[in-house]
C-alpha positions as a Markdown table, in Angstrom:
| # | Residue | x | y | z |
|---|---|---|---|---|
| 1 | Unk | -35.8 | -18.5 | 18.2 |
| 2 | Unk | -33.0 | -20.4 | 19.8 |
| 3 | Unk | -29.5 | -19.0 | 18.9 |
| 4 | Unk | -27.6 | -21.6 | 21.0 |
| 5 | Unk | -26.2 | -23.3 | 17.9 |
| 6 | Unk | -23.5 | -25.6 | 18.8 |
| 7 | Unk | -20.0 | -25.1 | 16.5 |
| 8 | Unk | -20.7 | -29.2 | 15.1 |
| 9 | Unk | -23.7 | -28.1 | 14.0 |
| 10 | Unk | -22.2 | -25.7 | 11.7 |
| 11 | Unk | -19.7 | -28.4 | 10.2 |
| 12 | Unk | -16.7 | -27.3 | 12.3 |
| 13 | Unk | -15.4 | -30.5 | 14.5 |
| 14 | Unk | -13.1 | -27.9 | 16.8 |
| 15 | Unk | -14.3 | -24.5 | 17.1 |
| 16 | Unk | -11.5 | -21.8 | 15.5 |
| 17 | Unk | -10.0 | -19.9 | 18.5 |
| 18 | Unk | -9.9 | -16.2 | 18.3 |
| 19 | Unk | -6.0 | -16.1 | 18.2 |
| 20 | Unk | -6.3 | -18.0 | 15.0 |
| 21 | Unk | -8.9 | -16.1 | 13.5 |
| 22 | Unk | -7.0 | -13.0 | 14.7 |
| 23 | Unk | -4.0 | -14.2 | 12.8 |
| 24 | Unk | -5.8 | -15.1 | 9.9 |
| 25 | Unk | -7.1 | -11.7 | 9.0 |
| 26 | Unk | -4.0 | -10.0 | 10.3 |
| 27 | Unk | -2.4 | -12.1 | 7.6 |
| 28 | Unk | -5.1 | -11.5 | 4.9 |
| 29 | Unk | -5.0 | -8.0 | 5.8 |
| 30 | Unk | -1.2 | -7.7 | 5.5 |
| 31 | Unk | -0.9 | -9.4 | 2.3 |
| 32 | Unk | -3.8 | -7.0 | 0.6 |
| 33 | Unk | -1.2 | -4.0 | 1.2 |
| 34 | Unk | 1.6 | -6.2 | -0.2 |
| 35 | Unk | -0.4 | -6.7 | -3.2 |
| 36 | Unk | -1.1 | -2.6 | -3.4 |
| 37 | Unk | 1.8 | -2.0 | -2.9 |
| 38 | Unk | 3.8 | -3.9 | -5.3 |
| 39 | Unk | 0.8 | -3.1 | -7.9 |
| 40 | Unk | 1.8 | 0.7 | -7.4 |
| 41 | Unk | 5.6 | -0.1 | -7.7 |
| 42 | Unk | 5.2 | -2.1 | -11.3 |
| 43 | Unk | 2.9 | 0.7 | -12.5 |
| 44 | Unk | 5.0 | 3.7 | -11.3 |
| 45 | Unk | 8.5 | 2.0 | -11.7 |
| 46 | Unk | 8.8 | 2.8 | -15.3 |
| 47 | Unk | 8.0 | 6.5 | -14.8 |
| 48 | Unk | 10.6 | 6.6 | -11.9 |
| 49 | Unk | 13.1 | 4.3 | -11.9 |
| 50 | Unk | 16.0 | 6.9 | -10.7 |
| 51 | Unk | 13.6 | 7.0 | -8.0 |
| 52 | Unk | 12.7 | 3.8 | -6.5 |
| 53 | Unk | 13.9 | 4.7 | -3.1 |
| 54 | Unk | 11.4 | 8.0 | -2.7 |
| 55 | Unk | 8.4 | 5.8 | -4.1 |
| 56 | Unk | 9.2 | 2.8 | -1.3 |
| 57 | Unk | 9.4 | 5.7 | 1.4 |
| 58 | Unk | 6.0 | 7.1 | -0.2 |
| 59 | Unk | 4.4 | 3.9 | 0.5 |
| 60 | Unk | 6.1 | 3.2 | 4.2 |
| 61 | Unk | 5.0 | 7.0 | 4.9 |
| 62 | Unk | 1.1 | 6.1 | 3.6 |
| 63 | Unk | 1.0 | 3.2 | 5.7 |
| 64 | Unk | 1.9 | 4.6 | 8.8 |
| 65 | Unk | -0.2 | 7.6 | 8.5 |
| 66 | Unk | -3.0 | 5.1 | 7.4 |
| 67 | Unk | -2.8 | 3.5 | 10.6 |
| 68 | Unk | -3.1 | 6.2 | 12.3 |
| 69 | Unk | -6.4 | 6.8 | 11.5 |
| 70 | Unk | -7.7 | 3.7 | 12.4 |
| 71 | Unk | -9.3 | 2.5 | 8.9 |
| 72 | Unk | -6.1 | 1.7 | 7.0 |
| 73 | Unk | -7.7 | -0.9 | 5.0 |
| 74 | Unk | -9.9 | 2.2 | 3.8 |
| 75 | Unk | -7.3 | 4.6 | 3.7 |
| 76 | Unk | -4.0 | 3.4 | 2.3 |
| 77 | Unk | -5.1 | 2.6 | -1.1 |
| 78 | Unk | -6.1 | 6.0 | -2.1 |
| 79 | Unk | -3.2 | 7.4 | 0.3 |
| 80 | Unk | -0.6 | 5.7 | -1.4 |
| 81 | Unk | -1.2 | 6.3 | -5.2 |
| 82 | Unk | -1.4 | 9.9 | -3.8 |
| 83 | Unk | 1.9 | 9.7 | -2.8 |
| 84 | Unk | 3.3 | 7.8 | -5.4 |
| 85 | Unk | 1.7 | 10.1 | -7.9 |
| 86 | Unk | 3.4 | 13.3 | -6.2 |
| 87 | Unk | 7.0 | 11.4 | -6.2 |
| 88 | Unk | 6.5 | 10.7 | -9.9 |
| 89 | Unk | 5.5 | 14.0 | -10.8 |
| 90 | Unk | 8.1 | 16.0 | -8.7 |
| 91 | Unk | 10.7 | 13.1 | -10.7 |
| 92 | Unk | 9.1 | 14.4 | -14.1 |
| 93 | Unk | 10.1 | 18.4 | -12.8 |
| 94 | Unk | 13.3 | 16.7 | -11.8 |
| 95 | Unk | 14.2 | 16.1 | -15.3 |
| 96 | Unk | 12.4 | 18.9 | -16.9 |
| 97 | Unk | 15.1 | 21.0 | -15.0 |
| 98 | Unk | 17.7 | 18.7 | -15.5 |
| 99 | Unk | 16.9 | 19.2 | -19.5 |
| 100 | Unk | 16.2 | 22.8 | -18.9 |
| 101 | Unk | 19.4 | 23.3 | -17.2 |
| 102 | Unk | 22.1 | 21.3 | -20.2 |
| 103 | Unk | 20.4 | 23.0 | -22.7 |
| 104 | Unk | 21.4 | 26.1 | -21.0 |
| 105 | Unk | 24.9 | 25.4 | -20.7 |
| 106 | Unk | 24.9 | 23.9 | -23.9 |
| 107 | Unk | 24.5 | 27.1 | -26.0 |
């Protein structure tokens, strides 16, 4: 079987460079944890509003560490509503004690 195929015979006039198609999935890749991201901020905003600051840190800390492991695109999803998740529940105890504590000086 001859696997010399020529790039016209494919339907491509000018073969894609490898810059390019390095670009291109760079970008693709990028814009996937955009789109996680932001998904994760709309969902936990509500929950944590006073907190919008920790959750953006959340996420910058489970990118970094996901790219440290060499899979981020495998990693980061689950890493980040993990960390998200923990910022909104330590913002839940946040108020609990806040509650906790009025109601204390209260009576």
């Amino acid at each position: 079987m001859n696997m010399n195929h020529s790039f016209e015979s494919f339907g491509f006039s000018n073969p894609p460079s490898l810059v390019a198609t390095c670009k291109g999935a760079c970008r693709k890749f990028l814009a996937r944890l955009q789109n996680i991201k932001s998904a994760l901020l709309s969902e936990f905003r509500e929950n944590t509003f006073k907190h919008e600051r920790l959750l953006q840190l959340a996420l910058n800390e489970a990118e970094a560490l996901a790219y440290e492991t060499g899979v981020p695109h495998l990693i980061f999803p689950l890493l980040a509503r993990e960390k998200v998740q923990s910022v909104a529940a330590w913002g839940r105890h946040q108020n609990r004690v806040r509650r906790e504590s009025f109601h204390r000086s209260a009576a």
